[in-house]
N, C-alpha and C positions, 0 to 999 in steps of 0.2 A: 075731687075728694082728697083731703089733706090728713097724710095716717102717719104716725109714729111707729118707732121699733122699740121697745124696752123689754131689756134681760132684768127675768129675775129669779135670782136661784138658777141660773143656768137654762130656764124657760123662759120662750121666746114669748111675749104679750100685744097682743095687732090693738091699739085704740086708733080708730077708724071717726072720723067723725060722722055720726048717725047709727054709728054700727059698732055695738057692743060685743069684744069676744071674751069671755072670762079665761082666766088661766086654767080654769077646773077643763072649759074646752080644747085649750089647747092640749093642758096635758092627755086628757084621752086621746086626742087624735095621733100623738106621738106616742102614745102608749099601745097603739095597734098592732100588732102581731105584725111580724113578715109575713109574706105566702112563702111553705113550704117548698125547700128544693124539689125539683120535678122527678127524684132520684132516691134509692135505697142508697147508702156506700158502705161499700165491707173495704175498711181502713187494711191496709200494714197487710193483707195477706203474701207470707212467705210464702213465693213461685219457687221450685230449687230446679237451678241448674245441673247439667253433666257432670261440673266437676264437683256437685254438692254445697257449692255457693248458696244461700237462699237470697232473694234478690226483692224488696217490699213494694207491693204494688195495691195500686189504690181500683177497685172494679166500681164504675156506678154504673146504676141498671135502672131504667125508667119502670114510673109507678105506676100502679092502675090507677084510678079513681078510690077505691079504699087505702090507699096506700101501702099494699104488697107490688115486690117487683113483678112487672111483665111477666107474663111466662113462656110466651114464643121466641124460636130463636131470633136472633138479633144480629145485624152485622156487627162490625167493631171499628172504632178507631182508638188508637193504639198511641201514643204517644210515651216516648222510652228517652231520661232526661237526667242531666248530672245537677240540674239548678232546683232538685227538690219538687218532687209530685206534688205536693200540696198547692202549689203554684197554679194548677189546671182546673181549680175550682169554675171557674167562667166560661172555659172550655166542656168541661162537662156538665156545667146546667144545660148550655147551648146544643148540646149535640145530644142528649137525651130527651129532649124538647122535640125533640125532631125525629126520635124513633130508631137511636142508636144506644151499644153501649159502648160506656167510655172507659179505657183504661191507662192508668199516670204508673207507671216505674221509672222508681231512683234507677239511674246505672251503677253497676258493681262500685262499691267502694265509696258512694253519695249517701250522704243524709241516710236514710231509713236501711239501706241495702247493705247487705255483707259482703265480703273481699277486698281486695283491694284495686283501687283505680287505675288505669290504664286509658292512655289517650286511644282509646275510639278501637283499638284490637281485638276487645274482647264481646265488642256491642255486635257482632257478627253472629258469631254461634248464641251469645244470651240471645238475641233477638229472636233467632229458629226456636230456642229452647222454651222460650217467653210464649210465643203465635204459637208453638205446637201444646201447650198446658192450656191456653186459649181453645185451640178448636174442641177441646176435650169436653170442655165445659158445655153444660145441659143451658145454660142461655146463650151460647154461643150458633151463631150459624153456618159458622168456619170460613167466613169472607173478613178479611182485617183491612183498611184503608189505615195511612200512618198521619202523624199531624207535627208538625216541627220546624220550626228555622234553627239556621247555624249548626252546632252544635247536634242541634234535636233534629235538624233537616240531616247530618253526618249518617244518626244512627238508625234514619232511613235507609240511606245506599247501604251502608253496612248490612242491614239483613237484606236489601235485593241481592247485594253479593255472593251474600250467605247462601243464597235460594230459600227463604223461607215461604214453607208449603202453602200454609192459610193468606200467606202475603195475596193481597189483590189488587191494590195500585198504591201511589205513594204521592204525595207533595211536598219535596222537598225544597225547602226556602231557603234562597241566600246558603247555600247549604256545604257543609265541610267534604272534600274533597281534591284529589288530585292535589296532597300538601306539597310532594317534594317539587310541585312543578311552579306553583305559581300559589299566591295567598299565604303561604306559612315560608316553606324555604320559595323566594321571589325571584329566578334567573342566579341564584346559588347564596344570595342573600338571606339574611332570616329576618321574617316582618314580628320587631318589638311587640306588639299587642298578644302575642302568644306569655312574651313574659310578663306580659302587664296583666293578664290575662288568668296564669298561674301564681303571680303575686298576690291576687285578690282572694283567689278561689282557694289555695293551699288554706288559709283560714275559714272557708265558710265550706259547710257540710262534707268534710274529709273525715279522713277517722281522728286523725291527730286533735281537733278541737274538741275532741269530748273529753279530754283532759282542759280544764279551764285554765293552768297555768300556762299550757302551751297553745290554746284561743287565742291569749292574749297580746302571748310572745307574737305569734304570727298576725294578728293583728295591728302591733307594732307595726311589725316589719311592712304591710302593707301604708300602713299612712305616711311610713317615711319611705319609699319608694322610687321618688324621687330623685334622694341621694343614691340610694344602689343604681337608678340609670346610671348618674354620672360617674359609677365606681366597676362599670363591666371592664370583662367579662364576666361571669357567674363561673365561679366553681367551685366544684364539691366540698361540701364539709365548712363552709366559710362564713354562710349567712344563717338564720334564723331558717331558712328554707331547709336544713336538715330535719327537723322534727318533725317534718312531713316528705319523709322520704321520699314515696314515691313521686309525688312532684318534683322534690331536688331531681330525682332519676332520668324523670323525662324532659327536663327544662333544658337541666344539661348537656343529656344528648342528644337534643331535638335542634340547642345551637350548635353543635358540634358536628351533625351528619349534615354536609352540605349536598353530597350527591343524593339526586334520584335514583335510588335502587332499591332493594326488598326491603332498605328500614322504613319506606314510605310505600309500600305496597297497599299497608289497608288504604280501602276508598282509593284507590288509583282507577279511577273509572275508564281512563283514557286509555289503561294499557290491556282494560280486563273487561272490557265491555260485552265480552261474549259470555261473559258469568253472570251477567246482570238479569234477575228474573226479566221473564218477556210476561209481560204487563202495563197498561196503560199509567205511564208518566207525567203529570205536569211538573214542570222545571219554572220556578219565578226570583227571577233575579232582578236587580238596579244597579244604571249605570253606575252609579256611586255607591256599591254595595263591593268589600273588600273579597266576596269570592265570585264578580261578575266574570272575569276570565273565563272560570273554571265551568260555572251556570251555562253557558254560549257554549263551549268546547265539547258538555257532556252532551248539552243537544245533538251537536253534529255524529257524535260516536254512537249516541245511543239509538239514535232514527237510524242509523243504517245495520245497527243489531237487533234490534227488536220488531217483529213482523206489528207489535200492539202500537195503539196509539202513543206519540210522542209529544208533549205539546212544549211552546215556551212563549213566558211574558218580562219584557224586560222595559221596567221604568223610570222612571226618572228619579231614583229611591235612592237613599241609603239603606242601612244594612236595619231588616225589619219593619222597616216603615210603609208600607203599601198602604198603608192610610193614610198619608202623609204627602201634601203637595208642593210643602219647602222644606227647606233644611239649607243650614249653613246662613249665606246671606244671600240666598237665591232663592224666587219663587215662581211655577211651573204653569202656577194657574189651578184650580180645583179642581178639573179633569185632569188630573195626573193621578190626583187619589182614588183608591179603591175603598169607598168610606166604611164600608160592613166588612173586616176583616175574617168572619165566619161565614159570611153568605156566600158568597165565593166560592172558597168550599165545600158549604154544605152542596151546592151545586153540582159538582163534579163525582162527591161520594153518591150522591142520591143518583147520578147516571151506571157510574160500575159496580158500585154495592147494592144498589135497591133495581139497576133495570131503568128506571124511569127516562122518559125520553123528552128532554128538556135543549138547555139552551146549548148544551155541549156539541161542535159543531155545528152551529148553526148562529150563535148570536155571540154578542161581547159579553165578557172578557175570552169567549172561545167559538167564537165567527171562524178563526182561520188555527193551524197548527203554529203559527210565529205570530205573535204580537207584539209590537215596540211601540215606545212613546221616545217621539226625534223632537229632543230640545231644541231650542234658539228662536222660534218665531214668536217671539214676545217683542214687544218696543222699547224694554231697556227702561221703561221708567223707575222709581219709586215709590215703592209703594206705601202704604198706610204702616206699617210695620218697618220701615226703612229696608225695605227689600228689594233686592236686584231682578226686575220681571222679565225674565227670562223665556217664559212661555216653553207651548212645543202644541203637541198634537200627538195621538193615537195613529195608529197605522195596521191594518191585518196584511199582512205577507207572506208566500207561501213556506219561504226555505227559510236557512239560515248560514253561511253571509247569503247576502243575497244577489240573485243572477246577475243584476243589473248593474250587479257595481263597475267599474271602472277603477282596478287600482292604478294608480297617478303618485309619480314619483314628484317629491319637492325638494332640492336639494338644497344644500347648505354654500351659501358663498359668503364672499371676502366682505367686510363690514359687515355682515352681521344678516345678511340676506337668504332668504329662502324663496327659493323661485322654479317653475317649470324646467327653466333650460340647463343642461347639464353644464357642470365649469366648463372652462375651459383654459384656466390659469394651470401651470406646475412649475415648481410647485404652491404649493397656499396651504396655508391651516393656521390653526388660533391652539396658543399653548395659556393655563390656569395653573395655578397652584392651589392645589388640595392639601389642606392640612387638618387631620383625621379631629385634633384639639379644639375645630370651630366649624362641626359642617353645617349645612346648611338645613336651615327649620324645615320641619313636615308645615305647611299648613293647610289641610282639610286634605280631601281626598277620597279614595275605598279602603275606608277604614270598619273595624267593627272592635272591641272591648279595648277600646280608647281612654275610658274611661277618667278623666281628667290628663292623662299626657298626650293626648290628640285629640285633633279635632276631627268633626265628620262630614263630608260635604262639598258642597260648592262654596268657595271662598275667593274671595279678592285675594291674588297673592302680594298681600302685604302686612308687615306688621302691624302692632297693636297690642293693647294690654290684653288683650285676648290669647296670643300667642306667648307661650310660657319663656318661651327663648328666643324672641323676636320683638321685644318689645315694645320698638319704635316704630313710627308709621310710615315706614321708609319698604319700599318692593323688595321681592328678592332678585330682582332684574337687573338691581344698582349693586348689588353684590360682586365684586372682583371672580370668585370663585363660581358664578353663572354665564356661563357663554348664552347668546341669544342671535337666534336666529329667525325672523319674518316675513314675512311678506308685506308689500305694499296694501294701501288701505284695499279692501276686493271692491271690484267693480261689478258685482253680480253676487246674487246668497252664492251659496257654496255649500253645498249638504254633504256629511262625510259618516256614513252607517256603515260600520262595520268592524271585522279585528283588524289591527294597525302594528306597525314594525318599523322600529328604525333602524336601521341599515348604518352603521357608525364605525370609521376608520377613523381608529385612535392610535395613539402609542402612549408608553409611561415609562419615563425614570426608576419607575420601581417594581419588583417585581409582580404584584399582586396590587389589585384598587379596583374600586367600581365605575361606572359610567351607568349614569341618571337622562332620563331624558322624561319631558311634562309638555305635554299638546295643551294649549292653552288661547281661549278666544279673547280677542285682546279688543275690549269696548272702546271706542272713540269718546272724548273727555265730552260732558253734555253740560246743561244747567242743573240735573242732578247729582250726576256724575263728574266734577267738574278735574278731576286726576283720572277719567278715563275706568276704566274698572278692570283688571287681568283675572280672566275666570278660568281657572285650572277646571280640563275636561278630562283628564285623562295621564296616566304617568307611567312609567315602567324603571327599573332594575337589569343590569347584569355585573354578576364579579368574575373579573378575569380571568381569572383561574379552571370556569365555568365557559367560556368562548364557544368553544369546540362542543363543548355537551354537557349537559347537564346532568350526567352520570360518571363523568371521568374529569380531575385536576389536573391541568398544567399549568404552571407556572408561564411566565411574562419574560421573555428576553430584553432588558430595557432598551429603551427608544426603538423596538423593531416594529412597522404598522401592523396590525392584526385588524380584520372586518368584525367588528360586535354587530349583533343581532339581540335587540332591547323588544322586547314584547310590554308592548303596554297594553292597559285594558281597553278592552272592546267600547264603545260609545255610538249615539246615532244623534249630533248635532248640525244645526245650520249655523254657517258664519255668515251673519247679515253681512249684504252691501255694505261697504265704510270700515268695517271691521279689520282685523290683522290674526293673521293664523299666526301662531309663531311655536317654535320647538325650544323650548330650553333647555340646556344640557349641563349636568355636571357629575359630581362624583360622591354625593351624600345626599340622606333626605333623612331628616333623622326628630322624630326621633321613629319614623314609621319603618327604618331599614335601620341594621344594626349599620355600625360606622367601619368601615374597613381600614384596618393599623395600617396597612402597605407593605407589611415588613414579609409577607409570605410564611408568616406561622400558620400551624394548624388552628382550623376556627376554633374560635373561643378560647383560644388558651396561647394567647398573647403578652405579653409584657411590655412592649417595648411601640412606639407609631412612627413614623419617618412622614417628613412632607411629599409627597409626589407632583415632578412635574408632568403633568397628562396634557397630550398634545391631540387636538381635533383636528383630520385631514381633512379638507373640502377642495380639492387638486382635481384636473383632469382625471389624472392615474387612481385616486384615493376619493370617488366621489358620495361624500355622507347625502344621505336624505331618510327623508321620512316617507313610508308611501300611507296614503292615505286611499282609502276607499271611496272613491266619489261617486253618490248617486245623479242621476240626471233630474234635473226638477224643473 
């Protein structure tokens, strides 16, 4: 049957041959009502706070059949958010559908809510203040379950911290935590995305843009952005970022405080875990999700604090994506996706708010307390999409690292080799030149509000007009300023699940500089592939100054060795047979790590950069490596 499309008037006309549809049909058919939301919503009710704040929050309440709210109590999920409640409309058709009630608040200082904003400090006490005006409530049943990534997964741990009373389990996604350690300050580093981050946001739902002249201004200032990268550091009073003060405040001193100590207290889960409501946790993180460190770390601390269940699932995601089976220029396979990004959860609420006794425990995605998806067992082809098929698989296991690992040192030797056996040259090492005016591009990675100056992912590391500061198609391998270290092609897969540490005896010229190090599976050149493919799995940070701890600065006696300790993020991959493990080392990644001047100023308030010469030991005496976790397969 052979049918035409024609628009007329903006209505769509089917002539069908044999089969007559008039436009009079068409338009009633488009003229049909929605079905009604499954929900009452009392809009904008001000909740007040302790300190008298009123804070707006959105309540929906499922409907009978006449369309008056329910009247029995209800459990709750709760979702508390700086990117504007209005946003959870899909969220709350879903979970009222299903016999919940749903509730969206702005955070202090966002869109609808009063006060002023505050990075994630004050979401502690509003959250108890918030659940306890909740259990008060006549549809309330006084059990709250929370709903959130990033940000919104944050000002979950923030009321577990809190102890909030109604609190009854949480799912926190990809979620903010443990800043000063890792994901915002990085090994003493501060990861750019925070500024890119407050670039964006300073103009959308602050208080400052309900004046329209100053929307604009800060508006501005976000689409040229750009140019502020290349004009750091930020400081006060300088850019367009004043007129939204309290962001100048925090951006400020968020590059400025490099140590781990009480300015980084909130969400420090790692130091405070005994605060943490004892309540059943699920933790979901992705390898390539920018707070997967912290996701892995809270497990370990929070299972050995809380008598309640602990669960965790980690895949092969970037940051949010749990529906999602590729990203970047890699793909996992469609088992990697969790395609009902609500079923899932409703799953988990319906076991500890409702009772029910379902899959929790007993089947996937919660068969076991540890679930991982271990990339690499794909055949490398290309795919329909020009993607790098990468593959993996599902895995239920009990702990997390896990028993069996076997950590296996691979050290660093002379041309450029990484190998089981320890040197046994002295001396040996490989000396670069860093110079702060050209480091070396981010490309892809555990990234999250990237937002046009990063990418997100698994990527070739190589340029391309994709890469904003890398624009040729040339590796960072061929880079002077990347030392490379590998291994021969493996003679056997090679499976590596777990957290990872390079162990790095450097020195430098100057007082102050970073050392970079990127765990990277390096594809053998194919008919697809015919340059081979370099697949960054993984990467880490440290500034010198930060060596010794991550709570106290010393400076760098030049050319003396000092042992760095590079914590990169956790990973569960296979290196096929043929492949090449390789560590690559340098002293910038930028634009995902601020760029370090060398000169030993206080962060962020530099003037001045000096070149450094940084020298990698790989000597008997001085022996670099990288240990790697290896599973036995």
């Amino acid at each position: 049957m052979i049918g035409k499309q024609i628009w007329l008037n903006g209505w769509l006309v089917l002539a069908l041959m044999g089969v007559g549809v008039g436009l009079q049909e068409v338009r009633a058919e488009e003229k049909k009502p929605a079905a009604p939301p499954p929900y009452v919503l009392e809009s904008n009710v001000m909740v007040t706070m302790r300190d008298g704040v009123k804070l707006a929050t959105d309540v929906y309440r499922p409907i009978q059949q006449d369309g008056t709210p329910v009247q029995e109590k209800l459990p709750i999920i709760l979702t508390r958010t700086p990117y504007n409640k209005t946003g959870a409309k899909k969220q709350a058709d879903y979970f009222t559908r299903h016999g919940y009630v749903f509730i969206a608040q702005d955070c202090r200082g966002r869109y609808a809510s009063e006060g002023v904003w505050h990075w994630m400090t004050d979401d502690g006490n509003d959250g108890v203040d918030a659940s306890a005006w909740i259990g008060k409530q006549s549809w309330s049943d006084g059990k709250i379950g929370m709903f959130g990534t990033s940000y919104v997964g944050g000002t979950q741990h923030a009321m577990a911290l809190a102890g909030a009373k109604e609190l009854t389990t949480v799912i926190p996604v990809d979620a903010v935590s443990n800043c000063g350690v890792q994901s915002m300050r990085n090994g003493g580093a501060f990861e750019l995305r925070f500024w890119n981050w407050i670039m964006l946001n300073a103009g959308k739902g602050s208080q400052a843009v309900k004046d329209e002249a100053t929307a604009a201004m800060l508006k501005e200032m976000a689409d040229n952005r750009f140019h502020y990268l290349a004009n750091l550091p930020l400081r006060k009073g300088t850019t367009p970022l004043k007129f939204a003060p309290e962001y100048e405040d925090w951006l400020t001193a968020a590059m400025s405080h490099g140590a781990n100590d009480d300015y980084w207290k909130q969400n420090n889960i790692l130091e405070q875990a005994s605060s943490y409501k004892d309540m059943p946790v699920y933790l979901v993180g992705g390898w390539y999700d920018s707070w997967a460190g912290n996701t892995t770390a809270n497990f370990g601390v929070l299972s050995k604090a809380l008598k309640s269940d602990v669960y965790l699932i980690m895949g092969p995601w970037i940051h949010g994506a749990q529906a999602g089976s590729s990203h970047g220029q890699v793909d996992y396979g469609k088992e990697a996706a969790i395609p009902d990004e609500l079923a899932w959860r409703l799953e988990w609420y319906d076991h500890w708010l409702k009772g029910k006794d379902n899959s929790v425990g007993k089947a996937a995605p919660f068969a076991s307390k540890v679930r991982i998806f271990t990339m690499g067992t794909g055949d490398g082809h290309k795919t329909e999409k020009g993607l790098l098929f990468h593959g993996g698989e599902w895995r239920e296991e009990k702990e997390w690292p896990l028993a069996r690992q076997q950590s296996t040192a691979f050290y660093f030797g002379g041309s450029g080799t990484l190998a089981r056996e320890k040197p046994t040259q002295e001396p040996a090492s490989t000396t670069f030149t860093f110079d702060p005016k050209n480091p070396v591009p981010t490309i892809g990675g555990n990234i999250s509000s990237g937002n046009d100056i990063l990418l997100q992912g698994a990527w070739d590391q190589r340029g391309g007009p994709h890469v904003w500061n890398w624009l040729n198609p040339i590796p960072l391998s061929a880079r002077n300023d990347v030392v490379v270290f590998e291994t021969e092609p493996l003679a056997q897969d090679v499976e590596v699940t777990g957290e990872i540490e390079v162990k790095l005896w450097a020195s430098s010229s100057a007082v102050d500089t970073d050392f970079t190090a990127k765990l990277v599976d390096v594809y053998p050149g194919s008919k697809d592939w015919p340059g081979g493919f370099d697949l960054k799995i993984t990467e880490g940070i440290i500034r010198a100054r930060f060596r010794d701890s991550l709570k106290t600065e010393k400076l760098m006696t030049p050319g003396t060795p000092y042992e760095f300790t590079i914590k990169v993020y956790p990973t569960s991959n296979v290196f096929k047979k043929g492949h090449r493990i390789r560590v690559e080392v340098s002293s910038s990644n930028f634009p995902r790590f601020d760029v370090n001047p060398n000169t030993g100023e206080p962060l962020n308030d530099h003037r001045r950069t000096v070149i450094a010469e940084n020298t990698i030991l790989h000597s008997k005496q001085h022996p670099s490596r990288i240990v790697l976790p290896i599973i036995p397969r």
